[in-house]
Every structure is written in structure tokens, then in C-alpha cells.
N, C-alpha and C positions, 0 to 999 in steps of 0.2 A: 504494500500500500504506500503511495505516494506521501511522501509527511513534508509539509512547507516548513523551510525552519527561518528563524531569520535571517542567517548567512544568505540562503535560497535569494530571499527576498530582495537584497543587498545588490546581488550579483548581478538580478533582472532586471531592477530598475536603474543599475549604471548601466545595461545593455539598452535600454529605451532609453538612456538621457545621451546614449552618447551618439543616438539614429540623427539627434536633432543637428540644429546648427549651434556648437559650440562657440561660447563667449568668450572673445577671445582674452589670453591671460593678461596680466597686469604686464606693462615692458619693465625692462631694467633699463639706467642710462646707459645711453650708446657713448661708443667712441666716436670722436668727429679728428679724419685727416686731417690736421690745419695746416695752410700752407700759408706761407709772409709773403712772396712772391707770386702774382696770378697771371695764368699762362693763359694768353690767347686764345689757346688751342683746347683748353681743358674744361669739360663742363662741371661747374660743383654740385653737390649733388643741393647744399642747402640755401645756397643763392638761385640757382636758376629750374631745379627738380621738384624739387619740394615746395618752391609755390607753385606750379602747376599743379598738382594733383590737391594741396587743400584747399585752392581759389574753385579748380573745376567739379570736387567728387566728392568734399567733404562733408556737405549741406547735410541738414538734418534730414534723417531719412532715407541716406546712404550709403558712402563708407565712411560715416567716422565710429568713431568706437562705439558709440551706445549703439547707433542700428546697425552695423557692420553688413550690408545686403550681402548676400548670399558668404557671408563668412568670410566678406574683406574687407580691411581695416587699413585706408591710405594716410593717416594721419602723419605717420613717423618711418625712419630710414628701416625699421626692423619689419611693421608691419608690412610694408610695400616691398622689401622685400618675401616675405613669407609668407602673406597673405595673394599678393600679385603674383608670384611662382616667377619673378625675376631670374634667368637665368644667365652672368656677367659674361661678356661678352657676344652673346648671343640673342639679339633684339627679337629675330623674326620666329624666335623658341620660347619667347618671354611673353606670358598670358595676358598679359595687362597692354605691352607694347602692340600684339595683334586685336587688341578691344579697341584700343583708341587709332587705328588706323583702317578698321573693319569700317566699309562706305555701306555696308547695311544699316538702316538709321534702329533696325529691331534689335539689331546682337551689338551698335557702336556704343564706345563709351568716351566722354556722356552722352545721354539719352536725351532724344526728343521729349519739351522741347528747349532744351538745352543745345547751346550751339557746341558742333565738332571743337576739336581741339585746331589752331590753327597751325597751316606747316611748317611754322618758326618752330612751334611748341613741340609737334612730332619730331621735328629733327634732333629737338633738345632732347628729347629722352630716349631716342634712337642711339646717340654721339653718348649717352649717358652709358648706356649700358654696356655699345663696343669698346670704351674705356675701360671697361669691366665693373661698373656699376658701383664704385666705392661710395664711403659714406664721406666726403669730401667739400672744404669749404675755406673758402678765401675773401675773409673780412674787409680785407685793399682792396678788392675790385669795386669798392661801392667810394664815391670821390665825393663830399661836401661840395667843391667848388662847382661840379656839374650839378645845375640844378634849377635851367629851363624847364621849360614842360614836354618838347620834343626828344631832349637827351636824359635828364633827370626826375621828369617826373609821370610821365606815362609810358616809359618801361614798366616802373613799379606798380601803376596801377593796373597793368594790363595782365602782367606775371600772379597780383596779389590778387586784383577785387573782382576783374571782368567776367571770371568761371562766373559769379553768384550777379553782379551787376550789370548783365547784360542779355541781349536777345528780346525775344517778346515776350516775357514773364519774369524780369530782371526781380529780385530780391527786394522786398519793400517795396516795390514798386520805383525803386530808384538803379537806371540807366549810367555806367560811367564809362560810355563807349564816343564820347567826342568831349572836345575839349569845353564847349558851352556846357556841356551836361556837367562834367568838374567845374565849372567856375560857378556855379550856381550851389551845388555843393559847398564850397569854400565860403559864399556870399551868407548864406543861411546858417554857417559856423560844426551844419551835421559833420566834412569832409576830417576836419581838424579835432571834433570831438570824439569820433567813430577810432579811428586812426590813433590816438593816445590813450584811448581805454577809458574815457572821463566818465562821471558817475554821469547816468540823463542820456549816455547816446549807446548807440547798438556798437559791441564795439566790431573792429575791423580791421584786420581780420579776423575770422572768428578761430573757435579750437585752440584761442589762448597763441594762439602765432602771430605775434604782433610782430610789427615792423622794426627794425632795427634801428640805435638811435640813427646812424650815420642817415637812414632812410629818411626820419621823422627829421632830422635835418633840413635837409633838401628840399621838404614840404614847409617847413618853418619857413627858410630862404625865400621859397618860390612865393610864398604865401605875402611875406614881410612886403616882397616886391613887388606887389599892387596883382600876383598869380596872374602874368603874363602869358599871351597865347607865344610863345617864342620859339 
């Protein structure tokens, strides 16, 4: 005769919790490459990587860690790599590189109606990965004195905000895809309050990835200087 015992019961039910989509575990700190010298040639992973994926993918509701859709988690260097199935040196073998360059709008990532990643952005994670994918990052590449809006300051929004503030269903209902739609930002005080974390505004970026100061710099500058279309 069959006797449940509680071992039984122990065994079954971590065999039913583990069918589901596992939460993904807590990270430990990573290591980060630093490098004093930034090469032309080299993409980092935490200047030009890593704001793609939490401006485009991190939204609530997808992959950041509380909803982690289908058991991916793109917030940080370790999740994307092992949640993404990253394989270094190998782009067109790496799960996440063939989602955001798949021209299916059903199987692309992001998802309509979220706009494609653009072909700067593809390239960058392409050049990411045949470098072999390191966790990599060069503080000097980001200059205080550059801090137009053409060179200094919509890089940074495009890399940081555009995933969530842009398209036809931009975030809040707030568009940061032309330079009138930031200066009106800036005018109304949300651009400088979002961006610094201050108490009263949404901040921005979100997932706690705020801007660096060298960046919030740059937007000080551009800002002091009457945020010139330049």
C-alpha cells in the first residue's frame, strides 16, 4: 500500500515548482574591466551595452527582474549574460542577438508596438559580443567639455531614454525622439528632475540606472546654456 510520507510530499512539490518559470536568484557584485584609456575600436559593455537593453527591454512587465518574461532578466552584465544565453564571441549563436535582429515583428525583440532596435544599436551588440562579450567599461570616454545637444547630449538620450520614450505609445505619454520634444522637457523642469532622481518626478532612468555624474554634467552645461538646438 502506497503511504505518503512527508519526504514524499517535499520531493513532489519541488518537482511542480521547478515545471514553472523560476525567479530568478538574487546576483552577487560583478566584476567590471576598467580601463583608463578608451579604444576606438572597443565596445564597453556598461557605456554603450547596457543602456540598450534597460532603455529598450527593461519596462515593467518584461525583462526586469520582478517580471522577468519568459525567464529573462536584462537588467545587469550577469543576467544578460545567462538569462540571454550570450555566447562570447559568437553573435549569430547568441539568443538574445538573433531576437533583436529577427525582422519578424511576432518572434523581434522588442515587441510591437515598441520600435526595432536601430542599426547603430544592432551593430553595438553584434561588435559586443565578437569582442567576446566582456563585462567592460571606460569612464574617459564620456568628456564634460562635449556637451551640445548633437555630440553631448542626444547620444545619451537616445542610448538611455528613447527604448521607453519613444514610438506611438512612448512612456507617460512623453516622446524624447526630436530635439523640441527635449527642450520642452527641460522648459517644464520634468527633463532635469527625472534624470537626478529628485523627490516629485518619475525618475530616469529607471531600475535604479541613473546617469553618471560626468553625464548629468553635460545636461547641467547644456541646460545652464539657454539647452541649445546645437
Amino acid at each position: 500500500m502506497f503511504r505518503v510520507t512527508l519526504y514524499g510530499i517535499l520531493v513532489i512539490t519541488g518537482m511542480i515548482i521547478s515545471c514553472r518559470h523560476e525567479i530568478p536568484p538574487l546576483e552577487q557584485p560583478e566584476t567590471i574591466i576598467e580601463s583608463t584609456v578608451c579604444s576606438s575600436d572597443t565596445v564597453y559593455f556598461q557605456q554603450a551595452v547596457l543602456p540598450i537593453f534597460i532603455s529598450n527591454c527593461t519596462m515593467a512587465g518584461c525583462h526586469d527582474a520582478a517580471s522577468h518574461e519568459e525567464g529573462i532578466v536584462l537588467t545587469s552584465y550577469t543576467s544578460i549574460m545567462n538569462t540571454g544565453k550570450i555566447r562570447p564571441f559568437q553573435p549569430f549563436n547568441s539568443d538574445i542577438y538573433k531576437k533583436i535582429i529577427d525582422t519578424d515583428p511576432n518572434d523581434r525583440m522588442p515587441p510591437p508596438p515598441a520600435s526595432a532596435l536601430t542599426q547603430e544599436q544592432r551593430d553595438l551588440v553584434f561588435k559586443w559580443i565578437a569582442q567576446g562579450a566582456l563585462n567592460n567599461s571606460c569612464q574617459s570616454a564620456c568628456d564634460t567639455s562635449v556637451y551640445t545637444f548633437s555630440a553631448g547630449i542626444r547620444p545619451v538620450i537616445t542610448a538611455r531614454c528613447q527604448g521607453c520614450h519613444s514610438g506611438g505609445t512612448p512612456q507617460g505619454g512623453i516622446s524624447l525622439t526630436t530635439y523640441q520634444q527635449v527642450k520642452a522637457r527641460v522648459e517644464d523642469g520634468k527633463l532635469w528632475g527625472s534624470i537626478n532622481h529628485l523627490a516629485g518626478y518619475s525618475p530616469m532612468p529607471k531600475n535604479g540606472n541613473k546617469l553618471s555624474d560626468c553625464e548629468l554634467k553635460k545636461f547641467e552645461k547644456w541646460i545652464a546654456a539657454g539647452s541649445p538646438d546645437n
